[in-house]
Structure formats: C-alpha cells, structure tokens
C-alpha positions as CSV (number, residue, x, y, z in Angstrom):
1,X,-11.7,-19.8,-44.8
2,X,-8.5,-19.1,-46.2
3,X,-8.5,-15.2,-44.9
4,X,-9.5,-16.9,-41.3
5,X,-6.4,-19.7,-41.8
6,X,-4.1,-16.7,-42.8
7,X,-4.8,-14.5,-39.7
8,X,-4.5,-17.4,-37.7
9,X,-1.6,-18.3,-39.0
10,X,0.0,-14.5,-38.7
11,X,-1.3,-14.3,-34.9
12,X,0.8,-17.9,-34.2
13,X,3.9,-15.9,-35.3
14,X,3.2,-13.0,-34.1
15,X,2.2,-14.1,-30.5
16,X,5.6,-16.1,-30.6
17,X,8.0,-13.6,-32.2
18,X,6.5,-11.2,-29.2
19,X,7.3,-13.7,-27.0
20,X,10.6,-14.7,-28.0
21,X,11.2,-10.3,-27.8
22,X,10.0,-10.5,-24.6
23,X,11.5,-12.7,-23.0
24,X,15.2,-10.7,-24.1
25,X,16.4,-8.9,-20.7
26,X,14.9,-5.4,-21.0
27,X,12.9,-5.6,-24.0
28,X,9.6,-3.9,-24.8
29,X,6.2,-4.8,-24.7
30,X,5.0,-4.3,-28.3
31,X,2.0,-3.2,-29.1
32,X,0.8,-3.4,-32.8
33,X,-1.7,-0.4,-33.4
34,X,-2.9,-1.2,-36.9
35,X,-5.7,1.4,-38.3
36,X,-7.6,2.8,-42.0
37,X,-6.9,6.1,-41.4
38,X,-3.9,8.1,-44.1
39,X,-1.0,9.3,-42.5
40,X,-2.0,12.7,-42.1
41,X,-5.9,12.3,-40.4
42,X,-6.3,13.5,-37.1
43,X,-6.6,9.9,-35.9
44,X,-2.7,9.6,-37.3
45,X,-2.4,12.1,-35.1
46,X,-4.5,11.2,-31.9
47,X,-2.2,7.7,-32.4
48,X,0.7,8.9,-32.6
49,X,-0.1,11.6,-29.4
50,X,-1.0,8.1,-27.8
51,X,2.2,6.8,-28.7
52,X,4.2,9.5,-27.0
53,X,2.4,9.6,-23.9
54,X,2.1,5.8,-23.4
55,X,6.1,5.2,-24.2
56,X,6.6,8.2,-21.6
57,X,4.5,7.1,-18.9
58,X,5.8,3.0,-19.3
59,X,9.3,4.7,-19.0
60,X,9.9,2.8,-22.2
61,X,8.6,-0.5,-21.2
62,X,6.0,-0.3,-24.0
63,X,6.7,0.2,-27.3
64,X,3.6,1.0,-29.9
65,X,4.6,0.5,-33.3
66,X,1.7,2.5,-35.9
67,X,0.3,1.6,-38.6
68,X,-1.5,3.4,-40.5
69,X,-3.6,3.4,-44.3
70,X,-4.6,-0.4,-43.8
71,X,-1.2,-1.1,-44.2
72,X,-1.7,-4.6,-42.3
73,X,-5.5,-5.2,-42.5
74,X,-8.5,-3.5,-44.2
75,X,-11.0,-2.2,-41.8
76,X,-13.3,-5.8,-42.8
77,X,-10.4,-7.1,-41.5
78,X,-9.3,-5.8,-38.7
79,X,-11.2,-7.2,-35.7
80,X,-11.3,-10.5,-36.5
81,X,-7.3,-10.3,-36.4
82,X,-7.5,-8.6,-33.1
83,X,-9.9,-10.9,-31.7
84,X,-7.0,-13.7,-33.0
85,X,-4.3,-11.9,-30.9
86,X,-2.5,-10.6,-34.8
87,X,-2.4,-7.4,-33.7
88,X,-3.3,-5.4,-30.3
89,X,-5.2,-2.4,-30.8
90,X,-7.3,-0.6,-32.9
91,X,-9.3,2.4,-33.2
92,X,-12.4,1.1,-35.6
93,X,-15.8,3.0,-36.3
94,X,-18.1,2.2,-34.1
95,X,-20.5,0.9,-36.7
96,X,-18.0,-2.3,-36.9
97,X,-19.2,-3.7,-33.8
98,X,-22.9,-4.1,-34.8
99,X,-21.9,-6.7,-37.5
100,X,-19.8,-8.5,-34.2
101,X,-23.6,-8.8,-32.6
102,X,-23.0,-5.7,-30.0
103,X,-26.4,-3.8,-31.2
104,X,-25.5,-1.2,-28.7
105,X,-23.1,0.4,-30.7
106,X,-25.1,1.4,-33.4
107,X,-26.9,4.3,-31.1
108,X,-24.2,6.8,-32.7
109,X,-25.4,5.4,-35.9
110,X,-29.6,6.7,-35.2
111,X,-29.7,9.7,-37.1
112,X,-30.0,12.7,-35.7
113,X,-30.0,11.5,-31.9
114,X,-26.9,13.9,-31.4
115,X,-27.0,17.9,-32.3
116,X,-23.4,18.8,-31.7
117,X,-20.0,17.0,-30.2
118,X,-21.1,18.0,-26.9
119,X,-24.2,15.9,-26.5
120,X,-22.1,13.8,-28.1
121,X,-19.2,13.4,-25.2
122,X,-22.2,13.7,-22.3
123,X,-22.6,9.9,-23.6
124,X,-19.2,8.9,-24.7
125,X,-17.6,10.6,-21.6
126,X,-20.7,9.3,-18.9
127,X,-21.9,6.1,-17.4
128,X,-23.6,5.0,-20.6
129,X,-20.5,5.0,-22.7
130,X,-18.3,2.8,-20.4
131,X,-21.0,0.6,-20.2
132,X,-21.9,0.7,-24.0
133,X,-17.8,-0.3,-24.3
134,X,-18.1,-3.1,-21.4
135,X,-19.7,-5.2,-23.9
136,X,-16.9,-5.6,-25.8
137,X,-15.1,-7.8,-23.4
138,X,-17.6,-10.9,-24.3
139,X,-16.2,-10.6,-27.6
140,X,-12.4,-10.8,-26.6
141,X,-12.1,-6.7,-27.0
142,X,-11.5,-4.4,-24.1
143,X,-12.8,-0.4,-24.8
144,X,-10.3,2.0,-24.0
145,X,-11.8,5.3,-25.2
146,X,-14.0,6.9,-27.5
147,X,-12.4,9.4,-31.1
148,X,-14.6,11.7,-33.0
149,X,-14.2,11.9,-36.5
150,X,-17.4,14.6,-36.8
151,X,-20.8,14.9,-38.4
152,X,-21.7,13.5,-41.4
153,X,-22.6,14.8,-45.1
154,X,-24.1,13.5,-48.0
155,X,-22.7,13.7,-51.5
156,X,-23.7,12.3,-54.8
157,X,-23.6,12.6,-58.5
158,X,-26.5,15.2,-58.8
159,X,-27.4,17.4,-56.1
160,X,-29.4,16.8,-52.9
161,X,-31.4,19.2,-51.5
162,X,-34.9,16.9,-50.7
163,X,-34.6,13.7,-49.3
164,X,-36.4,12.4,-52.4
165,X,-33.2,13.1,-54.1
166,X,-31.9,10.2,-53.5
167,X,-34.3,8.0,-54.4
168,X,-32.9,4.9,-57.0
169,X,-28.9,6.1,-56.1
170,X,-26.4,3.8,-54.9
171,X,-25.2,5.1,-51.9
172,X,-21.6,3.4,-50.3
173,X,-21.5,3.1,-46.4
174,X,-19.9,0.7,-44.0
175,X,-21.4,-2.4,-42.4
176,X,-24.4,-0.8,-40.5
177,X,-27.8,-2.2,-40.4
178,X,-29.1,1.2,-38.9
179,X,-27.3,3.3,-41.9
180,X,-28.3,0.5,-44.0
181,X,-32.0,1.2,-43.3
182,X,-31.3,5.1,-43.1
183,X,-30.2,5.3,-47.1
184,X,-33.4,2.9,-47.3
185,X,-35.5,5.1,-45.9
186,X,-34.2,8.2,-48.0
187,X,-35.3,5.8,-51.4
188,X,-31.2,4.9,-51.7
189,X,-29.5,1.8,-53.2
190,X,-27.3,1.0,-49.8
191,X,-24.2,-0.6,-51.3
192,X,-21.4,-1.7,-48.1
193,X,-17.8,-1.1,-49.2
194,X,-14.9,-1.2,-47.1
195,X,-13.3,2.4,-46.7
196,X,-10.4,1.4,-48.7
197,X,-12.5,0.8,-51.7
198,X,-14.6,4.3,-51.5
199,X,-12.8,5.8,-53.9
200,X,-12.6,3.8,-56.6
201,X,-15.8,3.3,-56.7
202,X,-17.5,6.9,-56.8
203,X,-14.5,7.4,-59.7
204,X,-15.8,4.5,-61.3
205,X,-19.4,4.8,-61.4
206,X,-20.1,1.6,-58.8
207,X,-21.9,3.9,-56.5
208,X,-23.6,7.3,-57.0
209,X,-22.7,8.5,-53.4
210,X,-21.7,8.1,-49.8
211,X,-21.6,10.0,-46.8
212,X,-18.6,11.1,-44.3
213,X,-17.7,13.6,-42.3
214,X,-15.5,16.7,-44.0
215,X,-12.2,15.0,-43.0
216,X,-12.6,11.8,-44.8
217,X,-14.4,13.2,-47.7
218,X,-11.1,15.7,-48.2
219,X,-8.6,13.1,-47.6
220,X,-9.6,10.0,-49.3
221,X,-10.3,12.4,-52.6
222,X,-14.1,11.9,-52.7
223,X,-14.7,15.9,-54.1
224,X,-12.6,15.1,-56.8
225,X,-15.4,12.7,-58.2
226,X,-18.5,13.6,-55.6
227,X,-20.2,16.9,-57.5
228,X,-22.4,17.8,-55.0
229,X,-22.9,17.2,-51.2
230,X,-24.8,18.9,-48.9
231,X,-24.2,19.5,-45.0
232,X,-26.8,17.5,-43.2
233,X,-24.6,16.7,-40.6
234,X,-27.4,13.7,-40.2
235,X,-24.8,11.3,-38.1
236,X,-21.9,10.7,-36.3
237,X,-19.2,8.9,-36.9
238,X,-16.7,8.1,-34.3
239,X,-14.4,5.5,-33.0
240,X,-13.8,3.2,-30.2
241,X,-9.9,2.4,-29.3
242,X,-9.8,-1.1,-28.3
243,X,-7.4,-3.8,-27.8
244,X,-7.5,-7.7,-27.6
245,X,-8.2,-8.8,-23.9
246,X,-6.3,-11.1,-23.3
247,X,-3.1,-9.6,-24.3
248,X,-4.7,-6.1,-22.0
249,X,-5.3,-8.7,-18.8
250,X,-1.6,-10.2,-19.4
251,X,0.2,-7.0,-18.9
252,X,0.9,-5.7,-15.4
253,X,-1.4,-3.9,-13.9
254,X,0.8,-0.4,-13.7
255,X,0.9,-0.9,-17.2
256,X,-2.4,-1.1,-18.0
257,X,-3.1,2.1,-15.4
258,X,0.1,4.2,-17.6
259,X,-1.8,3.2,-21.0
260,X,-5.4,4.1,-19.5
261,X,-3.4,7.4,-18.3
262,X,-2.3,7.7,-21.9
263,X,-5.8,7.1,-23.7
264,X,-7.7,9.8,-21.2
265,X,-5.1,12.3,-22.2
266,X,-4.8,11.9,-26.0
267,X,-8.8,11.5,-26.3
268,X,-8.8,15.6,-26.1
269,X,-6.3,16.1,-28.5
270,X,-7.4,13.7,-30.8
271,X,-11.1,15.0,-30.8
272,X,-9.7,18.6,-30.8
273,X,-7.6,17.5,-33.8
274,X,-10.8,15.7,-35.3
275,X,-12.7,19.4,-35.4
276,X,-9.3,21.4,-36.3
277,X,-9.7,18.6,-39.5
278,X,-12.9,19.0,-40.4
279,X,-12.9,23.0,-40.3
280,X,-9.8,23.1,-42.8
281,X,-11.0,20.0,-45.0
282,X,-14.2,22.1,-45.6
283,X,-11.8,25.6,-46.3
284,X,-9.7,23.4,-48.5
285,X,-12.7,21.8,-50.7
286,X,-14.7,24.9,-51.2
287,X,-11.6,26.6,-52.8
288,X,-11.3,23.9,-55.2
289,X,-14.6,24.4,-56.0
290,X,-14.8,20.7,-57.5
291,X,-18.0,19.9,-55.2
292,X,-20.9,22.1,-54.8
293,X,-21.3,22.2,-50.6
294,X,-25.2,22.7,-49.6
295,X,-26.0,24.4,-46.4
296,X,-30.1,23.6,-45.9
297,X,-32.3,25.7,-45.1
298,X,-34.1,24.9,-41.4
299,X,-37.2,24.1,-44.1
300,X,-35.1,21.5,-46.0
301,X,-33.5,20.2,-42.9
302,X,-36.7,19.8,-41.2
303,X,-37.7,17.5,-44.1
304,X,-34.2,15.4,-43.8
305,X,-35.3,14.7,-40.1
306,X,-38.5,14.0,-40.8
307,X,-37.9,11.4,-43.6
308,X,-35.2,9.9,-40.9
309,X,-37.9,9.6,-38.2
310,X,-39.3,6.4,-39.2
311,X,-35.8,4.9,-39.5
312,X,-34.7,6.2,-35.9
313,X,-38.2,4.8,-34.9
314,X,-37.6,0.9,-35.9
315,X,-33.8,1.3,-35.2
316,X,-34.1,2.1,-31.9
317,X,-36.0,-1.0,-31.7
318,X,-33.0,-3.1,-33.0
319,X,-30.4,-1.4,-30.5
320,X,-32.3,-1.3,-27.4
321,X,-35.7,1.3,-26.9
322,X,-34.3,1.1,-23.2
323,X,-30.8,2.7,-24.1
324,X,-31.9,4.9,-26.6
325,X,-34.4,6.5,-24.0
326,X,-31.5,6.4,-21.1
327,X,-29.7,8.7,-23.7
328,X,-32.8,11.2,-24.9
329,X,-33.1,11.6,-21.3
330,X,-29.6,12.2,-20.3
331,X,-29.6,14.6,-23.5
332,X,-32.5,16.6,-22.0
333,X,-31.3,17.2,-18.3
334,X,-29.6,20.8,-18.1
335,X,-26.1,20.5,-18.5
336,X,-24.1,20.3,-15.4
C-alpha cells in the first residue's frame, strides 16, 4: 500500500512537472526510460542507440533521459509505475508480463521451443509477435519492439551435468510461473528474487543457483560465487520495449511514427550487441577460470530436454495450446 501511494504520488509530480516543461515555448517532450540493466549491458547500449536516433529523427522535439541499474525502480517495480504514468518506457523481460495476467508472454519462457535467435526473430519479427505485444494495450502498455538478451545457462554450487543434479537446490529466477514449474520439474527449490538481489544471494548462501544468459551472469558477478554452470542454453530470455499508453496516444502522431522509426532501427543493433555480449562475457569468464563452464554432450542434452518435456507439456496449457502450436508450425515451414 505504501509502495502503491508512493508511485502514485511520484507519477502526480511527474505528470505535472512534464507538464509545466511542456508547456515552456520550445521545450521537449521527455521521455523517462528507466531500466535493470548496468551501465555497460548491451541493453545500455541498445537505449542509448535509441536515444540517438529518436532525438535525431524528432529534430529535438523529444528528449529521452536514461536510466539505467534500477536507479529509479527495481524491476518488481517497474511496471506498475509505468502503468501510473511515473515513468514512460521500459524494456522489461518478458517473463514480467505473465504475473500482469498476459499468459502469452510466457511462450519465450517454454523451454526449449526456440533452437537459435533466428527461430527466435521468425516470431518476435512476424505476425505472432505484434500480436503477442497487442495485448499489452488492455493493461495501459503499448509494445514497441522486441531485445534479446540470449540463451540461458544454469549454474550452481556443485556441478550439473544430469538433470537430477538439481534435485533439493534453491534455484533464483524471476516471476515466471512456466520457469517456476521448469526448476520444479528438474527436482529444484524455485526461489523468485528480483535481479537486483541475485547477487547477494548466491554470495550469501540464500540460493544454490540461477540461470541467465552469459551477459548477465558476467556482469552482475555471478562466477565469482556460481562454481559451476553448464551451457544448456534451455531458454530465452528477452525483452519487450514498452511505454505507458496513454502518454504514447497523447503525442502527435509524427512523433510516434519518428520513435517507431527509431525502435525498428536500434532493435538490430541492440540484438547484434546482445550476441557481441554474450560471446566476450563467455571469453572473459573462462579466463578467470572461477566457474567451471559445461558444454553437454548431445547424450546429456537429450536428457535436459527430456526432463523439460513434461513441463513444456502443461505449460503450453497455461499460455495457450493454440499459440504454442501457431509457433511450432511457423518454426517448421522452410525459411523464406
């Protein structure tokens, strides 16, 4: 109640203080772009890209202020003040939106449903993506665009080379009831932490392990106190990049068409960036050598999949058997 009175309070002054700037002969539009990522993560980098291009193309008439590192709301936070006009836009996980009661985004969360990014952007980039992020608008959000972050790994205390390795840890993950049932299936303790937290508690013994893609686990310090992982690259994790909808309908409409124009052309560089990250968090990690990396062998990884399979099998049934088989489908047509 008193985080909900807060927020509201902070989007009152907000709204008015961007008002009041308005209103000043030749001021900016300001757009607040608050996000979890550090400084130096490709999506810093995809933002500020963004930044550039949408100031350029608005010929100044937009102004995107950044920030980064949760330095205005943790990413539990987050949506609720965009949905309460305290900030504009965001770029949060996808898994975020399940908890908001839009079960279609947690399709990227099935495991193994995607091989590589470029299944990945047949979705993300096709009919099924826009209207996976059309949903949003019921909740006060309008979907932009789709980030990568990458493919995830699992790391842990001991190492992990059978799924039955994980059985009795206590595994940290974000709000996902299809992850959630994932480390369940595997025999894990699922424990939800916000990102922020992570780190403190695989340094503090709270939880045994997690999972991320390379990028994360390299920035946020996780090898320093994660001993083993291995390279399932069992799910995706990516972002949406959203902003409050009734701010987006308020601005004019070649506005909205210069920040659209903006979005479509950092999305590559971002993503590109997302890769370039990954590749030189993994270089970086194995010359430490403080984390033991675990490439499985196609006989291990066929066991990973196949102690997922019951999990995809009852989460597609929470996110939509319809949609999942719409994508399987798309996924299976020759690429054109």
């Amino acid at each position: 109640m008193r985080r909900a009175l807060f927020l509201f309070i902070a989007a009152i002054f907000g709204a008015y203080s961007a008002m009041a700037e308005q209103t000043a002969l030749g001021s900016p539009i300001v757009i607040k772009f608050s996000h979890v990522a550090a400084p130096q993560a490709h999506k810093s980098l995809g933002a500020v890209r963004f930044k550039e291009l949408a100031e350029a193309y608005t010929g100044g008439r937009v102004r995107i202020e950044l920030y980064p590192n949760s330095q205005l709301y943790k990413d539990k936070e987050e949506l609720e003040a965009l949905q309460l006009g305290a900030v504009e836009m965001l770029a949060p996980s996808l898994s975020k939106f399940g908890p908001l009661g839009i079960k279609a985004f947690e399709v990227f969360d099935i495991p193994y449903l995607f091989r590589d990014t470029a299944e990945l952007a047949r979705i993300t980039e096709g009919p099924i993506g826009k209207e996976i992020l059309g949903l949003l608008e019921a909740k006060g959000i309008v979907g932009l665009g789709y980030w990568n972050n990458g493919f995830k790994i699992l790391s842990a205390k001991r190492p992990l080379r059978q799924p039955d390795d994980l059985l009795g840890l206590k595994m940290r993950i974000q709000s996902s009831r299809v992850i959630e049932e994932q480390m369940t299936a595997l025999g894990a303790l699922p424990q939800v932490l916000a990102f922020s937290e992570a780190y403190q508690a695989l340094s503090s013994g709270v939880v045994d392990g997690t999972e991320n893609p390379p990028a994360n686990f390299y920035n946020q310090k996780m090898f320093e106190v994660q001993p083993h992982a291995t390279m399932t690259n069992h799910g995706f994790l990516g972002y949406a990049l959203i902003v409050n909808r009734d701010f987006w309908n308020g601005l004019p409409a070649d506005i909205r068409s210069s920040i659209e124009r903006a979005v479509r052309e950092a999305t590559p560089y971002a993503n590109a960036e997302a890769a370039k990250e990954n590749d030189e968090a993994m270089a970086a990690m194995l010359k430490t050598g403080k984390t033991a990396f675990h490439d499985p062998t196609e006989e291990e990884r066929a066991a990973w999949t196949a102690a997922l399979k019951p999990a995809r099998a009852r989460m597609a049934e929470r996110v939509g058997v319809d949609l999942v088989r719409r994508i399987e489908e798309d996924l299976a047509r020759p690429s054109p």
